[in-house]
N, C-alpha and C positions, 0 to 999 in steps of 0.2 A: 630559552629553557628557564622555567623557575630557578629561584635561586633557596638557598638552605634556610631551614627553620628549626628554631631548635625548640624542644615541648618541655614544659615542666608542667608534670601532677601534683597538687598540695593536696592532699588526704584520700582516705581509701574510698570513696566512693568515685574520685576524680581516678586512682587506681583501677577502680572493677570498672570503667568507662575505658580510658588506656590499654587495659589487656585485652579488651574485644577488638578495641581500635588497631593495636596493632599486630592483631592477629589476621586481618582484614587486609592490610599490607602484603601479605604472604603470596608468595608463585606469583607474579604478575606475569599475565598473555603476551605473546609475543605481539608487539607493533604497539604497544599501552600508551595511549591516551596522558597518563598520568607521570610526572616526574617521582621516581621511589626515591631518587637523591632530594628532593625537598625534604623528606622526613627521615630515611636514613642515610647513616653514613657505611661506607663501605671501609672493610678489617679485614685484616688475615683470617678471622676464623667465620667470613661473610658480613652481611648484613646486620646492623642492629640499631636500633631507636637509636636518634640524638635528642636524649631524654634526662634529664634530673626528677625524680622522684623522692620526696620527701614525705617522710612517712613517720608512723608514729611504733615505741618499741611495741612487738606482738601483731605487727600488723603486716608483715611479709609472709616469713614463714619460707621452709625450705623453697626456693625454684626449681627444684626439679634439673631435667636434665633442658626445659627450653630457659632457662636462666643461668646468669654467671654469678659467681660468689661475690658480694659487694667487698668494696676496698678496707682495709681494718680501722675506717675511722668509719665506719658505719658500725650497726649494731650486730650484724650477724657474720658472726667468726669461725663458726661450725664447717664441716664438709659439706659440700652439694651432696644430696640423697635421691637420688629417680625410686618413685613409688608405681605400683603397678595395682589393678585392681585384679584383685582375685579369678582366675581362671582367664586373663585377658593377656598378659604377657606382658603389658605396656599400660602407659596411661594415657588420658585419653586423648590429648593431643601428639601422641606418638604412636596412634593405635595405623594399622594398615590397612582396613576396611576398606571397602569402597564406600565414597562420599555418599553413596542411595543404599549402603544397606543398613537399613532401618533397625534389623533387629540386633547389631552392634551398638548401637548408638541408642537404645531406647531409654536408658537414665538419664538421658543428657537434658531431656528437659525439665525435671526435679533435682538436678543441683551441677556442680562444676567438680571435677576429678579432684582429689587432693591427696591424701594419705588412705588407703585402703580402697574401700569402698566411697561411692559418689557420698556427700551429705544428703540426708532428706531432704525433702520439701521443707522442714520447717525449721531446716538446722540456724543457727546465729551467729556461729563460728566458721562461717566460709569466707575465705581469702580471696583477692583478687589473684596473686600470686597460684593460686590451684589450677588455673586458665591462662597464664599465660604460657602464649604458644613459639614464643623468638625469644631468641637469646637477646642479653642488656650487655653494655659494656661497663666493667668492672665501679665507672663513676655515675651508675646513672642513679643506682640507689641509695638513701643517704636516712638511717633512721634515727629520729630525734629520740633520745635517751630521756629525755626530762618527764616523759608523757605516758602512759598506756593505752592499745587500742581496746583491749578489753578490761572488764573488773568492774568494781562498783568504786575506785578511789584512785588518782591518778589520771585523770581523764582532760585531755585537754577539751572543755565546753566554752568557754565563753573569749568574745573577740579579742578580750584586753591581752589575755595568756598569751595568743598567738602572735599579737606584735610584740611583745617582751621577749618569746624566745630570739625572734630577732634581732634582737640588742645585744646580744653576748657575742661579744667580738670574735668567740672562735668560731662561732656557728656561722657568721656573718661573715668570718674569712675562708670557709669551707664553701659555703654558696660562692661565692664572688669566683672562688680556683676555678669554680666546675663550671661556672659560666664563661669565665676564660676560656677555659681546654677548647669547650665545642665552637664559641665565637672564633676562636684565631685560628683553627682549622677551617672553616667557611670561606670559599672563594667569592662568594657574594650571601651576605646574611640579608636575610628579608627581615628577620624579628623573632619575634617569640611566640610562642601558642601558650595561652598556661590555663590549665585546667584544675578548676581550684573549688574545694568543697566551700557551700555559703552557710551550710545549715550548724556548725561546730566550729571551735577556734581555730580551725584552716582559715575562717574568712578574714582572721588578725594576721593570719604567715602570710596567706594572699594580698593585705592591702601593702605590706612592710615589700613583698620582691616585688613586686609590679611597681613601688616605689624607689627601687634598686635598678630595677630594668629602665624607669623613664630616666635616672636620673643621667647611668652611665650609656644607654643606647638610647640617646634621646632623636636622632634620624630614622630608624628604624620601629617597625610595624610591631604594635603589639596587643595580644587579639586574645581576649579573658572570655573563658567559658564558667561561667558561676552552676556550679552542678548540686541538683539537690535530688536524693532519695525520694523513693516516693513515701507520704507525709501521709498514716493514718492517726486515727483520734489517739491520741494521747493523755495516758493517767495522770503520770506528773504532768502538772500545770508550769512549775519550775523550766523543766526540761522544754516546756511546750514554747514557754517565754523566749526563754535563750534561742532556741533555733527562731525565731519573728524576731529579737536583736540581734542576730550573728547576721542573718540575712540581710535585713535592712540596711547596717553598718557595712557589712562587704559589696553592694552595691554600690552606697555612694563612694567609698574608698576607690574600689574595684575599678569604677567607670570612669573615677577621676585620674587613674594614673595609667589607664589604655589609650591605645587607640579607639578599640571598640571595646565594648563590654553585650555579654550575650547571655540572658537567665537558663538557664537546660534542664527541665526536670520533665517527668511525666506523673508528676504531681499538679492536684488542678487549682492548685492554692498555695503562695506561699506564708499564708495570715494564719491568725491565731488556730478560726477553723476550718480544719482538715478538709478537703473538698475531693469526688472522687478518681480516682486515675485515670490520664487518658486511653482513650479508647480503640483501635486499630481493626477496621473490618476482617482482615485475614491475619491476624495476630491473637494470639493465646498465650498471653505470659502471664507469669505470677507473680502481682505488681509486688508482693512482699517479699521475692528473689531480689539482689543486687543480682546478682545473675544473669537474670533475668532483662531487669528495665535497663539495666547499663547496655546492654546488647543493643537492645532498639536503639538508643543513644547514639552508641559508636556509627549505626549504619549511615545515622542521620547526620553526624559528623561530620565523617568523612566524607559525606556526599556536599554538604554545606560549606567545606573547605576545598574544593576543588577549583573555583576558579587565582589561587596562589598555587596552584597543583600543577598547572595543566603544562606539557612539553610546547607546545605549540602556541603558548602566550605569554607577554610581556605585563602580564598583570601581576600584581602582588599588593602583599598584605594592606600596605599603605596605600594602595590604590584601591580597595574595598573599602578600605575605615573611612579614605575619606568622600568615596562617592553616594556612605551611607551614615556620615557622621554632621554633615552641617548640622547648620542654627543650634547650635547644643546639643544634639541628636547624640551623645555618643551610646546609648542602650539600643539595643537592637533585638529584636523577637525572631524566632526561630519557629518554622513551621516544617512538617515533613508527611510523605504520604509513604511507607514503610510497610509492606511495599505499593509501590505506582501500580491501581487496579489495572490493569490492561490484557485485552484477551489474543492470546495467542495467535500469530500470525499478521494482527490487522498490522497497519499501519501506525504511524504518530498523529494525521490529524483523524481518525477512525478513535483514537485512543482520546483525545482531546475534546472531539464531539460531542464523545460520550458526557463531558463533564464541564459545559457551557452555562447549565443556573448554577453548579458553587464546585470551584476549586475541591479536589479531595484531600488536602492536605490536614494536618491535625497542627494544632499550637502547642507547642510543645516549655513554652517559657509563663506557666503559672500564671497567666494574666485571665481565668474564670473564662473570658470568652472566648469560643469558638469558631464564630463565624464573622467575616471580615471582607468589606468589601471596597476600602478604603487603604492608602498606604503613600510614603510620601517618595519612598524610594525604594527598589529590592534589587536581591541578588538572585538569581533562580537556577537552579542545576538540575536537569532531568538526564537519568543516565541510565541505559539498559534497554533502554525501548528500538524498534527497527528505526534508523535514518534515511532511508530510502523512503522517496516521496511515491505515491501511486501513478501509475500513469492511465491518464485519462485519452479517453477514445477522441480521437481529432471530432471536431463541429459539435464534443457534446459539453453540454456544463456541466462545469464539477459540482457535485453534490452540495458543498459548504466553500467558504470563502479559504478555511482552513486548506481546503483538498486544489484551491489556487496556486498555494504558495509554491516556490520551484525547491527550496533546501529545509533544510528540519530547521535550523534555523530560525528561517520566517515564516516556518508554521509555529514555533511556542510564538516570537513577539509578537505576532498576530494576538495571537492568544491572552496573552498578558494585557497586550493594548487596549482587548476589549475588554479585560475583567478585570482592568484596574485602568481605566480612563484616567488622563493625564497624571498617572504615576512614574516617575523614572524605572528603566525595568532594565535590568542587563541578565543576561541568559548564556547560558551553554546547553547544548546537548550531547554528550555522551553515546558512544556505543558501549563502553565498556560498564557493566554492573558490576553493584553489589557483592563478591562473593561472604557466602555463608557458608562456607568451611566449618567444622570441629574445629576447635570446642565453642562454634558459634552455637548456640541452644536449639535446639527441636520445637520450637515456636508457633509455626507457621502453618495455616487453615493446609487441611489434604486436598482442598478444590486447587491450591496450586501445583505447576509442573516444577520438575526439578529448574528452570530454569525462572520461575515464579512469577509464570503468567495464570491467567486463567484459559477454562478450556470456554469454546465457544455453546456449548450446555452444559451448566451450573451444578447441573445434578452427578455431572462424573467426578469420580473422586481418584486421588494420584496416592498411590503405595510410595512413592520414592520422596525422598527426602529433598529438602529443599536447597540445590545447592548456589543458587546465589538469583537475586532480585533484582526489578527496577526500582527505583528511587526519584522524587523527583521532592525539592528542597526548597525553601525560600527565606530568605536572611531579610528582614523586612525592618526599617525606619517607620514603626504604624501607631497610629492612633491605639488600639490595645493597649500598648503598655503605659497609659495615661490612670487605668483601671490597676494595675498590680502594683504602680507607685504612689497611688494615692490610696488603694486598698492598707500598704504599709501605714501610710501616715497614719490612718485614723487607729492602724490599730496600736503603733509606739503611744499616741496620743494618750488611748484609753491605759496602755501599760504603766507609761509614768517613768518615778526611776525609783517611788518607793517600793514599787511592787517585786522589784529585782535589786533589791540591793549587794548582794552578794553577786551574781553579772558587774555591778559597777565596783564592789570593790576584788573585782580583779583584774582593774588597771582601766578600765574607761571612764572619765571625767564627764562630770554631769553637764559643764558647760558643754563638752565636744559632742553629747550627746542632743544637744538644744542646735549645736548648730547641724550637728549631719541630718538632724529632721526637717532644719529649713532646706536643707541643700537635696533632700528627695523631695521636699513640696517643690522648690524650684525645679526640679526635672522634670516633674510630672508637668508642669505647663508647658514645657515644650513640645508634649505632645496633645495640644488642645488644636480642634479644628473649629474655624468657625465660630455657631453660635455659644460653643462649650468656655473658649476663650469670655465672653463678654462674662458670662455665670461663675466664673472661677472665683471672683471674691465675694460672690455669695456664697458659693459652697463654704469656702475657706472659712470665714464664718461662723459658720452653721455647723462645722465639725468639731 
């Protein structure tokens, strides 16, 4: 059986990612696939995240009745308040509909439940905290006083802010308790998950703990999801600079004191400009919701951290880092198909056939390009699809080599072997999908069934709501991200440190800033194949 992992969130965007995420945890099927003790821990008053979240003040906000009141060295001292929406009795993660009735749930996809009424579509004041759907245990939330999440003044922006708050011995001795607590209660700790904003001075709190975590759990697995918002054109140039330095810097930090390090956005660029969001055939979100895109996110998450998941395996964290971290490798790209196109009833190689000239997956880690046919190592999780292989009529051939294979199994590494010749490929397949539960978002095209396949004609369309997906995932060591580390360099290049003076006088050093630019150009060579390797000091150069 997996052994415990304990999550920490650094900032609210890494928040509205975590409250989908572990809302997605919720009712597990009888006979589950999946360890729920890897991620929570079991209490007297049930289940809850073994989680620290650090946050900034203004940026919780009451939890409701699926959240616990933080401890009084946090920020918020108030009473728990349960709000309800008007004429509904309940809010929406406590509403009692049925999961397909549609016309309860039809705000759900222009904003997340909070105090009254949902937010609009274009509100700017919605919380992660309005969505989440599981109670916390009283040390999971921890709000940083020195900072606000909202305002024009107060704001923690830039990366120097974020490792200074970590200097103050009390804040440093309040992290260190809460790591204790959940560490010493773990009968076997695999590591840590931390999911950590890269776009704002979260990427300074994220390089200072991930330097906390190597230094005291330096045997154990530690596995950084760098999460960023989706990124449209921006007025301020300022604002626009500091998230392209916060990013850049929390990469090299981030990567240097993981195991692995993983980019997360469904933004198509993390450079100066803004490129447009990714795109999902049977998806309809509105990429200017956190709501929204953090949803996608979590599905893909979740589905992408499954093999440290699984009851049935001896794999874990440190066993992923390092089957996808050699030669320097430790950044790793993230691909998901959200949901896995697949038509009702067929089969898994009927479903795989289907998609023999290009993978359906989307890239989901800001490296501009989309298609990929190259990679040096991956992880892959397909889950939700039938596991039963077809059975072919004695003396006849089976249609495809796929419809050969005897277990689902060796129908995907069939699959992989051929659409990534000589790449290391490790797999699982999955019975168990996705659910997409309230207050998961109303997202998803009506061609799908509640169960989120497609029908086998196109043109019928489903009344019922969607209530949980296949997924199929790929944690990839690829040539891509050779493009979104050297994208960076040339844009710190053009940036400088006159242009942001104010970023460095608040606390980053122009030498540390000279060498974390050498130490992303040396990453980015790790990922050169070939004849790209011979032209790297020409480009180098030329930039």
């Amino acid at each position: 059986m997996a052994g415990e992992v304990v999550t920490l969130q650094l900032g609210h965007y890494a928040g509205c990612v975590g409250a989908h995420w572990w809302g997605l945890q919720r009712c597990p099927p009888e006979g589950t696939e999946l360890s729920h003790a890897a991620l929570l821990r079991a209490g007297r008053d049930g289940c809850t995240p073994r989680l620290i979240a650090l946050e900034l003040k203004g940026g919780v906000g009451p939890l409701g009745r699926g959240g616990a009141r933080p401890e009084p060295l946090a920020a918020w001292r108030g009473d728990v308040a349960n709000y309800a929406e008007p004429g509904t009795g309940t809010a929406l993660r406590d509403r009692g509909q049925r999961p397909g009735d549609a016309s309860a749930d039809a705000d759900c996809g222009s904003g997340a439940p909070g105090e009254g009424a949902a937010p609009s579509a274009g509100s700017s004041t919605q919380l992660w905290s309005d969505y989440l759907s599981v109670q916390l245990h009283p040390r999971s939330i921890y709000v940083l006083q020195q900072y606000n999440h909202d305002g024009d003044s107060g704001r923690l922006e830039a990366f120097g802010q974020g490792e200074k708050l970590l200097q103050d011995a009390s804040c440093m001795e309040e992290l260190e308790d809460r790591l204790h607590f959940y560490a010493e209660e773990c009968d076997y700790l695999q590591g840590f998950q931390v999911l950590c904003d890269l776009h704002d001075g979260f990427s300074g709190v994220g390089a200072k703990v991930t330097e906390v975590l190597q230094d005291e759990y330096s045997r154990k697995g530690i596995l950084t999801w760098g999460l960023t918002p989706v990124t449209h054109t921006v007025a301020d140039s300022q604002k626009n600079f500091y998230r392209v330095l916060n990013a850049a810097l929390g990469i090299v930090h981030l990567s240097a004191h993981s195991s692995l390090f993983c980019p997360l956005s469904l933004s198509g660029s993390l450079g100066i400009k803004p490129q447009p969001p990714i795109e999902f055939p049977y998806v309809n979100y509105d990429a200017s919701l956190n709501y929204h895109s953090s949803a996608v996110l979590a599905a893909a998450l979740d589905t992408l951290t499954v093999p440290y998941r699984l009851c049935s395996s001896r794999g874990s964290m440190m066993h992923l880092a390092e089957m996808l971290s050699f030669s320097g490798r430790k950044v790793v790209a993230a691909w998901a198909a959200v949901p896995f196109p697949a038509v009702r009833g067929h089969s898994l190689p009927d479903a795989l056939c289907a998609h023999q000239q290009d993978v359906p997956w989307k890239l989901l880690s800001s490296c501009k390009e989309q298609k990929v046919s190259r990679c040096f190592a991956q992880s892959v999780v397909l889950r939700g699809v039938c596991k039963e292989s077809p059975t072919s009529c004695p003396g006849q051939q089976p249609p495809s080599p796929l419809h050969a294979c005897e277990t689902a199994e060796q129908v995907l590494q069939y699959y992989l072997h051929t659409a990534f010749p000589g790449a290391f490929s490790a797999s699982h397949v999955l019975e168990q999908p996705c659910v997409t539960l309230p207050p998961y978002p109303r997202i998803f095209s009506p061609l799908l069934s509640r169960q989120g396949f497609l029908p086998d004609d196109l043109s019928s369309y489903s009344a019922a709501a969607v209530e949980s997906i296949p997924v199929l995932t790929s944690l990839q060591s690829s040539p891509v991200l050779r493009t979104l580390l050297c994208d960076l360099c040339k844009d710190l290049q053009k940036l400088g440190t006159r242009r942001c003076a104010s970023f460095f006088a608040a606390g980053v050093e122009e030498d540390d800033f000279h060498e974390a630019l050498q130490e992303l150009r040396t990453l980015s060579q790790c990922y050169q194949m070939g004849f790209e390797a011979d032209n790297s000091e020409d480009e180098s150069d030329s930039d």
